[in-house]
N, CA and C atoms as an extended XYZ file, in Angstrom:
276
Properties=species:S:1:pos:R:3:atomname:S:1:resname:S:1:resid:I:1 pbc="F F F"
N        -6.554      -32.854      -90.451 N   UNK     1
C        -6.170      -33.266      -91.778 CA  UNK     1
C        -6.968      -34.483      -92.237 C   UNK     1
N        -7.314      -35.596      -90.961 N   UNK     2
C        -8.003      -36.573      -91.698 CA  UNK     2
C        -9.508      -36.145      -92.002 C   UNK     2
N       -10.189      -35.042      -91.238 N   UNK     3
C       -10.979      -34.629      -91.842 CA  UNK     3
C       -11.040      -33.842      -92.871 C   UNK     3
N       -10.223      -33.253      -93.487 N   UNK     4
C       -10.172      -32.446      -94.861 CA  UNK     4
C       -10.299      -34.148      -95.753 C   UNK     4
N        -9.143      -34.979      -95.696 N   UNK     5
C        -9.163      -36.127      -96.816 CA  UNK     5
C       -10.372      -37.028      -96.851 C   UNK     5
N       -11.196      -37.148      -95.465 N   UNK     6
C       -12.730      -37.677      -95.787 CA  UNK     6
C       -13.613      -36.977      -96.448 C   UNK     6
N       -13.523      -35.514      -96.241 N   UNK     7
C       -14.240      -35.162      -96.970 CA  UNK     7
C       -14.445      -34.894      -98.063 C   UNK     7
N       -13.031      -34.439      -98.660 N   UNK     8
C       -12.793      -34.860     -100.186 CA  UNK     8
C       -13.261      -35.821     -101.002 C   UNK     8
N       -12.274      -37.237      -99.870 N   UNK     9
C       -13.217      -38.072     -100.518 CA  UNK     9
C       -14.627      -38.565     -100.740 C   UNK     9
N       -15.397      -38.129      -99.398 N   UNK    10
C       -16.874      -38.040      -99.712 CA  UNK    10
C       -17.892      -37.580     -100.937 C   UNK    10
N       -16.945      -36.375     -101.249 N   UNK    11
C       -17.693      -35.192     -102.111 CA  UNK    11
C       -17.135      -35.955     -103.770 C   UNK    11
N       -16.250      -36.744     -103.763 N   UNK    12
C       -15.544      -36.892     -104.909 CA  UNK    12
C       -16.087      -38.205     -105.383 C   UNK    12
N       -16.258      -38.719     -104.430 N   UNK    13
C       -17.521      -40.448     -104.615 CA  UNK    13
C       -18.779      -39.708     -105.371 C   UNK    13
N       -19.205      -38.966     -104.797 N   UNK    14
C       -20.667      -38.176     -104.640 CA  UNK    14
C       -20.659      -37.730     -106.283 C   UNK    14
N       -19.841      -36.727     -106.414 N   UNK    15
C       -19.558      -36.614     -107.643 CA  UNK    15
C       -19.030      -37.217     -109.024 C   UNK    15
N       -18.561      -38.620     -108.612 N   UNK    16
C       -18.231      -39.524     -109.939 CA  UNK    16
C       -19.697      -39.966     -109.492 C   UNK    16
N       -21.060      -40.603     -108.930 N   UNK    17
C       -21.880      -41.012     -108.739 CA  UNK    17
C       -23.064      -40.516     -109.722 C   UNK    17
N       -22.696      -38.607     -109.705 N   UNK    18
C       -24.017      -37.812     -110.311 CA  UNK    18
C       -23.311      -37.883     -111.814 C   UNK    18
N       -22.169      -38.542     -112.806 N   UNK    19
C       -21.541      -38.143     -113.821 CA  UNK    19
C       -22.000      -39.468     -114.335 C   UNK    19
N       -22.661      -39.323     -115.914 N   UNK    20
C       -23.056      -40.726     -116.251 CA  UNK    20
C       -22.405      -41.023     -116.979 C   UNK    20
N       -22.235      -42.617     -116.784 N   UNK    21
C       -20.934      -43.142     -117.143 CA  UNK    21
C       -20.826      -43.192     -118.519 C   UNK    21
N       -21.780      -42.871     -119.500 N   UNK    22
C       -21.551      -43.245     -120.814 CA  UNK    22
C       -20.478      -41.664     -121.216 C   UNK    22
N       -20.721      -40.458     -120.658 N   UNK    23
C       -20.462      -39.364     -121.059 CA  UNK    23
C       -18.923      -39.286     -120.292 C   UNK    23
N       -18.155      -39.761     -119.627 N   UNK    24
C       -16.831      -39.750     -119.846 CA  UNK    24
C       -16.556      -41.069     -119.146 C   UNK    24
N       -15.324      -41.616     -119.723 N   UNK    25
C       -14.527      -42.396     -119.486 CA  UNK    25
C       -14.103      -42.735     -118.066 C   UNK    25
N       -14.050      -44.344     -117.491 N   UNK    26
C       -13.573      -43.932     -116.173 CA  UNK    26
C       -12.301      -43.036     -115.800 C   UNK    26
N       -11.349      -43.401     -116.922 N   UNK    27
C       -10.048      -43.017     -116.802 CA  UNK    27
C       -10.249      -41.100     -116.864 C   UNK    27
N       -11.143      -40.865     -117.591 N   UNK    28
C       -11.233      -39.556     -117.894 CA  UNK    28
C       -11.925      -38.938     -116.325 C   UNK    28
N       -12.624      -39.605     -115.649 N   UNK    29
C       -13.326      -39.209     -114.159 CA  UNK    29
C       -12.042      -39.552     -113.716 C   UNK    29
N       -11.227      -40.138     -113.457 N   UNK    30
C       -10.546      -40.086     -112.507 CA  UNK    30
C        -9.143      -38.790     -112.871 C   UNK    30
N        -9.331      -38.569     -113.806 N   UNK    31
C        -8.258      -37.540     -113.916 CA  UNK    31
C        -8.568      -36.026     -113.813 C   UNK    31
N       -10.192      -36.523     -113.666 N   UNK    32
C       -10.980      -35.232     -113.649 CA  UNK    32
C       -10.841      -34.741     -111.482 C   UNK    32
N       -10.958      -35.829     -111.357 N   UNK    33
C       -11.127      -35.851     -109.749 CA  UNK    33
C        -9.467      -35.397     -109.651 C   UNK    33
N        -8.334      -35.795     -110.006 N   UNK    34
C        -7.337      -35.827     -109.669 CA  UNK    34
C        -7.008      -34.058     -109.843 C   UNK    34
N        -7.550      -33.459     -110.877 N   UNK    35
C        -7.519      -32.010     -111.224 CA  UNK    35
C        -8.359      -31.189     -110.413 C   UNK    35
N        -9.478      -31.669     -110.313 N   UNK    36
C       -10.106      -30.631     -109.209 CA  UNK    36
C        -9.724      -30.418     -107.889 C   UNK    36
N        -9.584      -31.599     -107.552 N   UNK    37
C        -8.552      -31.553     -106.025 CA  UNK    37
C        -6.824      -30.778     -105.907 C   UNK    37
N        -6.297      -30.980     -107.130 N   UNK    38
C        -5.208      -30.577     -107.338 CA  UNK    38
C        -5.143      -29.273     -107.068 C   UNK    38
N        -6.862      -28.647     -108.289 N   UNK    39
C        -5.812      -26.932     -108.769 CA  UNK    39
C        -7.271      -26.280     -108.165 C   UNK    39
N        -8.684      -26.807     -107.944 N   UNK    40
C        -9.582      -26.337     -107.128 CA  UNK    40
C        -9.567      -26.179     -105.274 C   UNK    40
N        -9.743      -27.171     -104.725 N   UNK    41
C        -9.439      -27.747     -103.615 CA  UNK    41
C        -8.179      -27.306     -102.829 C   UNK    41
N        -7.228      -27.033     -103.551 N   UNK    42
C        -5.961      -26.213     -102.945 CA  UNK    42
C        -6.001      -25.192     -102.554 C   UNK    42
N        -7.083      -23.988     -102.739 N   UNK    43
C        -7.295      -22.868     -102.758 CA  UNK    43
C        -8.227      -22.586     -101.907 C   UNK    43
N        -9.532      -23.501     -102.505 N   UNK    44
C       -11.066      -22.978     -101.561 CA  UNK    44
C       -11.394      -24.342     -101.394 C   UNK    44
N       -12.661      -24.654     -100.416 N   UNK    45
C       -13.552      -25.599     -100.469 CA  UNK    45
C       -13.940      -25.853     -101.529 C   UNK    45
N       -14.494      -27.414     -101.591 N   UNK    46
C       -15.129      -27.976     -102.868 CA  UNK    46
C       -16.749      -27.375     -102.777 C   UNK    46
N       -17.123      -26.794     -104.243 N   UNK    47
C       -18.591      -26.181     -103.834 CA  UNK    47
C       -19.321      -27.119     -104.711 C   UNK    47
N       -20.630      -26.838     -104.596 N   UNK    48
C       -21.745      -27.978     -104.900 CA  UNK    48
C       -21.731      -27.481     -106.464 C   UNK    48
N       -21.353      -27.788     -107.292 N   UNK    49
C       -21.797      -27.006     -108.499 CA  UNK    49
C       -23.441      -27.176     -109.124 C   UNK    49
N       -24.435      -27.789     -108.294 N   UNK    50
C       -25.743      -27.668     -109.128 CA  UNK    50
C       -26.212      -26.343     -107.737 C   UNK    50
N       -25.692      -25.840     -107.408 N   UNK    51
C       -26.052      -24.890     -106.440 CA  UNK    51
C       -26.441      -23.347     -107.237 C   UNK    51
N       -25.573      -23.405     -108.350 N   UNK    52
C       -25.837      -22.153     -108.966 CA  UNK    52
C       -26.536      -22.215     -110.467 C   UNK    52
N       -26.639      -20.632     -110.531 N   UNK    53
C       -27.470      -20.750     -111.898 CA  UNK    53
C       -26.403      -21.517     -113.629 C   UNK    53
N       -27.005      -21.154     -114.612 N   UNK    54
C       -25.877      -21.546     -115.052 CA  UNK    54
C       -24.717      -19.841     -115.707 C   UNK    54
N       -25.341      -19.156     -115.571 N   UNK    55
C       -24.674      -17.471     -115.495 CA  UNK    55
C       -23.462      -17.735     -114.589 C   UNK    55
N       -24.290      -17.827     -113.369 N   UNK    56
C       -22.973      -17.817     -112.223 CA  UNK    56
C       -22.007      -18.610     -112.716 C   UNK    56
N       -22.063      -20.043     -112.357 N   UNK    57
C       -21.481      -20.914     -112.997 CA  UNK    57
C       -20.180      -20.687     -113.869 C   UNK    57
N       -20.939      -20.418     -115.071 N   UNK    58
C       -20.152      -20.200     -116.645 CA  UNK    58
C       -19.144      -19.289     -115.932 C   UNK    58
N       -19.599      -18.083     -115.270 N   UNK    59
C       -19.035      -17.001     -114.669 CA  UNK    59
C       -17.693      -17.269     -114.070 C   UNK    59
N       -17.720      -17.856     -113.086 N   UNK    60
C       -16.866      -18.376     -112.090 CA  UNK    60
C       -15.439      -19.319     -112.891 C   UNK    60
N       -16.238      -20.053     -113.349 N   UNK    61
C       -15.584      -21.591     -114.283 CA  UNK    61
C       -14.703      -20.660     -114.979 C   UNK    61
N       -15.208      -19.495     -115.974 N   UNK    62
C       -14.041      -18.589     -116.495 CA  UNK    62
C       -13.199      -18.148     -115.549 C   UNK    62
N       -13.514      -17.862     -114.667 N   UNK    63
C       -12.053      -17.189     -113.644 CA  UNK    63
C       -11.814      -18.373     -113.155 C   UNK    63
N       -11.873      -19.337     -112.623 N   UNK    64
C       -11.235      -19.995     -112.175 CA  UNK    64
C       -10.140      -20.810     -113.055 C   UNK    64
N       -10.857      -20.597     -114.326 N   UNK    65
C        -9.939      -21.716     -115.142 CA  UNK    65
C        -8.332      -20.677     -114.897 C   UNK    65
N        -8.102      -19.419     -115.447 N   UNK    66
C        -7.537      -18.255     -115.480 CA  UNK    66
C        -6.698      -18.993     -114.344 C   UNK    66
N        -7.100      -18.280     -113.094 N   UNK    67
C        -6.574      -18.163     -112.061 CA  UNK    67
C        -5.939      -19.697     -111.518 C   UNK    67
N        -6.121      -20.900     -111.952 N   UNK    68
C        -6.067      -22.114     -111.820 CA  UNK    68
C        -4.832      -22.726     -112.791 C   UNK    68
N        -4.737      -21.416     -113.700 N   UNK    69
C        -3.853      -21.438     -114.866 CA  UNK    69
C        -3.933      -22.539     -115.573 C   UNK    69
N        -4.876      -23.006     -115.459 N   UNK    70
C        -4.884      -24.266     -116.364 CA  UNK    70
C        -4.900      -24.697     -117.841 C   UNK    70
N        -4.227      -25.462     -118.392 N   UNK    71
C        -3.795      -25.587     -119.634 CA  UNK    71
C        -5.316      -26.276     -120.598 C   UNK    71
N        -5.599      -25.716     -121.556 N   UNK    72
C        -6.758      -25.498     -122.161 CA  UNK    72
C        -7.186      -27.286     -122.625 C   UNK    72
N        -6.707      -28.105     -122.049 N   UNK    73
C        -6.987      -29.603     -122.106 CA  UNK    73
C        -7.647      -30.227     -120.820 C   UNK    73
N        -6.767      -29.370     -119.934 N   UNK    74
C        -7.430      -29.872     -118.610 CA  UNK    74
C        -8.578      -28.807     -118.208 C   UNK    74
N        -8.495      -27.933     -118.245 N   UNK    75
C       -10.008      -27.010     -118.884 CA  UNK    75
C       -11.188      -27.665     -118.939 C   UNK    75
N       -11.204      -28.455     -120.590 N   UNK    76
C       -11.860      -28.639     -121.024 CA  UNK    76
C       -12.493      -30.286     -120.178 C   UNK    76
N       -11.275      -30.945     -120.002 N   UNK    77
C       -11.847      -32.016     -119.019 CA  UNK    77
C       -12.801      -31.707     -117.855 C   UNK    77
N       -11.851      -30.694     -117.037 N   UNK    78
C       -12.837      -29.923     -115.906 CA  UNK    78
C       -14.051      -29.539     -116.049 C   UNK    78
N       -14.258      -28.906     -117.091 N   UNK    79
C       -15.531      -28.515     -117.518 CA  UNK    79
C       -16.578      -29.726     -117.889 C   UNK    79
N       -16.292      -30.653     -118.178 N   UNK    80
C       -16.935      -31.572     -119.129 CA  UNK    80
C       -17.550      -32.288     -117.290 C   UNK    80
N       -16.773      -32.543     -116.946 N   UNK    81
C       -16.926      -33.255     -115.778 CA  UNK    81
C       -17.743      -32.577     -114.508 C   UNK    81
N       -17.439      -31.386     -114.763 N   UNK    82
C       -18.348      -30.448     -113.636 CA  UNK    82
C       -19.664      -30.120     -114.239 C   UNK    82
N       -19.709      -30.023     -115.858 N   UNK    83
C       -21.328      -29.914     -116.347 CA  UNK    83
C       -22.015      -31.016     -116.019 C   UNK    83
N       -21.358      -32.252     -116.112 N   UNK    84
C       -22.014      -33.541     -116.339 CA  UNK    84
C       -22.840      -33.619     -114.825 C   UNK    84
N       -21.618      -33.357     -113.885 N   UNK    85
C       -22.258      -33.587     -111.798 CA  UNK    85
C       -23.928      -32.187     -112.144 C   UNK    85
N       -23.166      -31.082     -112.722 N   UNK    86
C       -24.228      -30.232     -112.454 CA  UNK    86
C       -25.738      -30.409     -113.351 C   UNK    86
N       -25.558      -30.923     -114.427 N   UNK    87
C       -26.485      -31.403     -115.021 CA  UNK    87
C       -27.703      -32.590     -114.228 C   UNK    87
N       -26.525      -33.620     -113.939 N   UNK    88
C       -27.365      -34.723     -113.057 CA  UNK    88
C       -27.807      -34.175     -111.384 C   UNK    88
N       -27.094      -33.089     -110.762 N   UNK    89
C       -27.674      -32.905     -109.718 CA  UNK    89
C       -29.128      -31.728     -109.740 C   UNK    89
N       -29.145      -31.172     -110.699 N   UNK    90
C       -30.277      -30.453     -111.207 CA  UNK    90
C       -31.709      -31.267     -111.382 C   UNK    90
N       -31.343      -32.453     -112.034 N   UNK    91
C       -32.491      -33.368     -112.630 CA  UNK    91
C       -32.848      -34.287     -111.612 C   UNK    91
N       -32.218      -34.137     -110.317 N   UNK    92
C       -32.253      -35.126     -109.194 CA  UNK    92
C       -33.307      -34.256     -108.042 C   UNK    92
């Protein structure tokens, strides 16, 4: 177990790191982290999101939102926050 919570937290440093700070709010990263771990992370491993194309991606992000049941606010946070990591880990 303490290795599942290091690594979370590893990946979740990593990822407020690649999100630039002008494009969301701290408060808005941290609620973003608090959701992915919540309704992602409960289910499957955390995946690299600059790993895929952006097809796949878009692809997935639709079912997961679905299946994650998530309410079309926290959606849109999720999304905002996972383009931003995948954007900056692309250009890196």
């Amino acid at each position: 177990m303490r290795r599942v919570v290091l690594l979370l937290t590893t990946l979740l440093v990593a990822f407020t790191c690649a999100v630039k700070a002008g494009d969301l709010t701290e408060l808005e990263i941290k609620k973003a982290q608090k959701l992915y771990v919540a309704k992602c992370a409960k289910c499957h491993k955390l995946y690299e999101p600059g790993n895929y194309t952006d097809a796949e991606w878009q692809s997935w992000m639709a079912k997961m939102i679905r299946k994650a049941r998530l309410k079309p606010d926290q959606a849109k946070l999720l999304t905002r926050f996972l383009d931003e990591t995948r954007a900056e880990t692309k250009t890196k």
